[in-house]
C-alpha positions, 0 to 999 in steps of 0.5 A: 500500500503506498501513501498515494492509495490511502484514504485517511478519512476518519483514520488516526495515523501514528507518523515516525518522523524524524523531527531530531532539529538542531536546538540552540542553548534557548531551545529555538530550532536553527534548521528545520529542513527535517520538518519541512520534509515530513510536511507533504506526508503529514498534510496528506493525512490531514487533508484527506480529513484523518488525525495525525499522531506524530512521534520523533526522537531527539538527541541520545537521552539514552532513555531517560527524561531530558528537558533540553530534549523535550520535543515540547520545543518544536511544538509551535513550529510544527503548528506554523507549518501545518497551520493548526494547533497541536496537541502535545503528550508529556509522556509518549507511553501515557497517551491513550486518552489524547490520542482517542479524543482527536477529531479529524484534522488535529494533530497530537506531538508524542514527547521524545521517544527515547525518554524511553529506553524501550524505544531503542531497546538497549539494556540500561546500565549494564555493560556488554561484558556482564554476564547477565547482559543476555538475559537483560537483553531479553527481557528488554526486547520483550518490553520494547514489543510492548512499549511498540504495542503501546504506540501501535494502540493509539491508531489505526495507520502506520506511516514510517517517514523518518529515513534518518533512523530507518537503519536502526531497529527501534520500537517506532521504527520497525517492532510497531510495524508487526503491530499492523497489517500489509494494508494498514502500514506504509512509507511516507512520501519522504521515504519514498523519496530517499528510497529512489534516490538510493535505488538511482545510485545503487541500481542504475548507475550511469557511467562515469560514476564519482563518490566524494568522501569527506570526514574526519577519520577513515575508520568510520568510512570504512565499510562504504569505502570498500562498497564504493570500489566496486561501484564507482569509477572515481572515488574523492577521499577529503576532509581530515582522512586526507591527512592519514593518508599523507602519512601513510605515504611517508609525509609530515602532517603537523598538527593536523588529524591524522588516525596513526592506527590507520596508516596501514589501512590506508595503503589497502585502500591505495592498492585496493583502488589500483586493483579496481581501475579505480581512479582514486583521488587524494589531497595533494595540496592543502590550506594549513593553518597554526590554530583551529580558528577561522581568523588563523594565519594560513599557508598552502603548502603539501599535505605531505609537508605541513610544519609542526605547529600547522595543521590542514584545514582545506583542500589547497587549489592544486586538489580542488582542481583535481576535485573538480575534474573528477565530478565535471564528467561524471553522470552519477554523483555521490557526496557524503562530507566537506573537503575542509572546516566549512563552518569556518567562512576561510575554509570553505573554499574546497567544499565549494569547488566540490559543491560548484562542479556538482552543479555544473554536472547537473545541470549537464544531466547527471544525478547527483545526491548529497547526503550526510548531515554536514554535506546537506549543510554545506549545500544550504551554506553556499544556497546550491541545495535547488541545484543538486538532484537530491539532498538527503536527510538521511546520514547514516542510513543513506550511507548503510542503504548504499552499502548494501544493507537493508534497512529494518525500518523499510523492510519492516513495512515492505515484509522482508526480513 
């Protein structure tokens, strides 16, 4: 059953939307972009006259209640967007009577799902090595089919569109979904979304393809690196991992991050890439730095020579013309992490080749899609978002779909395993 084909007229339908928006120290929202995403979704429930019961995380209270956590926050934006009042439950487990008394066209906000640790399901203060950690794993798992049990009784639909955690099994992401049947769960238009953009890369690729990595360390790249050298035809590897790989092929990297348990790995990476035919493409060149501050004296010099006191803070002009002549030919785009620190205004000049290449290969007719929260940020900085084929919300689970794995919040209401 899609969205499209459902009717919600005098429906109650519980959404999991991923409404986990950056706070500022006053509890205001400094990007909505993840609320403005749900609101095709949420208004088509509202305008086929059903009731709207919205449940999200935020943040990692690790289960227990955090007021500077609380979905309360968002309560009156959320209202401004749909243009309506909406209802709020302090406690998302204790929401029977809010949720029976909606009328059609009003809508109810769950407090913070993770104020519960049943949501994530993960035993609470007892470590992985503990003895009895199996059995509280087991018992846990039984509560937290209770605690989807709980959310699933409040209505009649189930609509999953939250692709940012649809790569973890949690109670309102996937357990629910066994709460309903094939007729009465499905995606949101969000999820629909991300799911053909991911299907776009993954299944029909159009050649050449170029992936650009960013990030700060290799380790935690890892696996979709090795998933891209079977797929791509050019890989861009930037960010602070630049400077592992400087070392690893004998450089001085000076202050800048550098993972020294990596250097190893990141030669397999090398000879990985020369194995495939991939063309790998590495900093050569870099924007140094002698402080961690946008107003720091710089120096382009090579990312294998950095002076001690200095570290690498952006691509230099040697790599972002490499950069750039990697993505202009390419067909199919993928872009997860900036190629410097772009929050700094003075660093943002290696990102901002990426972003401009991009762009122009687009606009002569390949797909690109940038996904990951600092590259979505990147795009929405330089005001390029509209000018890329796709901007994911997704992070993480953008990057274990295009590894490969199949995401439990999506195979749950598909009915595969």
């Amino acid at each position: 059953m899609t969205i499209d084909q459902y009717n919600f007229n005098g429906k109650k339908a519980i959404v999991r939307v991923d409404f986990n928006v950056p706070l500022d120290e006053n509890g205001k929202i400094t990007d909505d972009t993840r609320i403005r995403g749900a609101l095709p979704t949420l208004k088509k429930i509202l305008a086929d006259g059903g009731s709207l019961i919205i449940m999200s995380h935020m943040g990692k209270p690790k289960g227990k209640v955090n007021p500077k956590m609380s979905l309360s926050q968002i309560k009156d934006t959320v209202g401004k967007y749909l243009g309506t009042e909406v209802e709020f439950a302090e406690d998302c487990a204790k929401a029977a009577e809010k949720a029976a008394a909606l009328k059609p066209g009003q809508v109810l906000l769950l407090e913070n799902l993770r104020f519960h640790p049943e949501e994530e399901g993960k035993p609470v203060g007892i470590d992985k090595e503990d003895p009895a950690y199996d059995a509280a794993k087991k018992e846990m798992k039984e509560r937290q089919k209770e605690f989807a049990k709980t959310l699933a009784s409040y209505s009649d639909v189930y609509v999953n569109d939250a692709f940012g955690t649809a790569h973890r099994r949690h109670a309102s992401t996937a357990v629910i979904a066994d709460y309903f049947d094939k007729d009465s769960k499905m995606l949101g238009y969000l999820m629909e979304k991300e799911v053909t953009a991911v299907d776009n890369i993954l299944k029909d690729i159009k050649r050449p393809f170029t992936a650009i990595m960013g990030g700060s360390k290799v380790s935690t790249k890892i696996g979709i690196i090795e998933n891209l050298m079977d797929k791509v035809d050019n890989l861009i590897l930037c960010g602070g991992m630049t400077y592992t790989f400087a070392k690893a092929l004998g450089g001085n990297v000076g202050k800048s991050i550098c993972e020294n348990d990596k250097l190893d790995l990141a030669l397999q990476i090398i000879e990985k890439a020369k194995q495939k035919g991939v063309n790998l493409v590495l900093g050569t060149d870099c924007v140094a730095a002698d402080d961690f501050s946008n107003d720091a004296n710089t120096m382009v010099v090579s990312c294998k020579e950095i002076p001690a006191e200095w570290e690498g803070l952006d691509a230099g002009p040697e790599t972002r013309k490499a950069f750039a002549d990697a993505i202009k030919g390419a067909k199919t785009i993928l872009w997860n992490g900036p190629a410097g620190v772009f929050e700094f205004d003075n660093f943002t000049a290696g990102s901002r080749a990426i972003a401009d290449a991009i762009v122009e290969a687009t606009e002569n007719g390949a797909f690109s899609l940038v996904g990951g929260g600092d590259s979505v940020a990147c795009v929405n900085k330089f005001g390029l978002a509209d000018k890329v084929s796709y901007v994911s919300t997704g992070g993480g689970a953008l990057l274990e779909a295009i590894e490969g794995k199949i995401l439990p919040g999506i195979a749950a209401i598909r009915g595969e395993e």
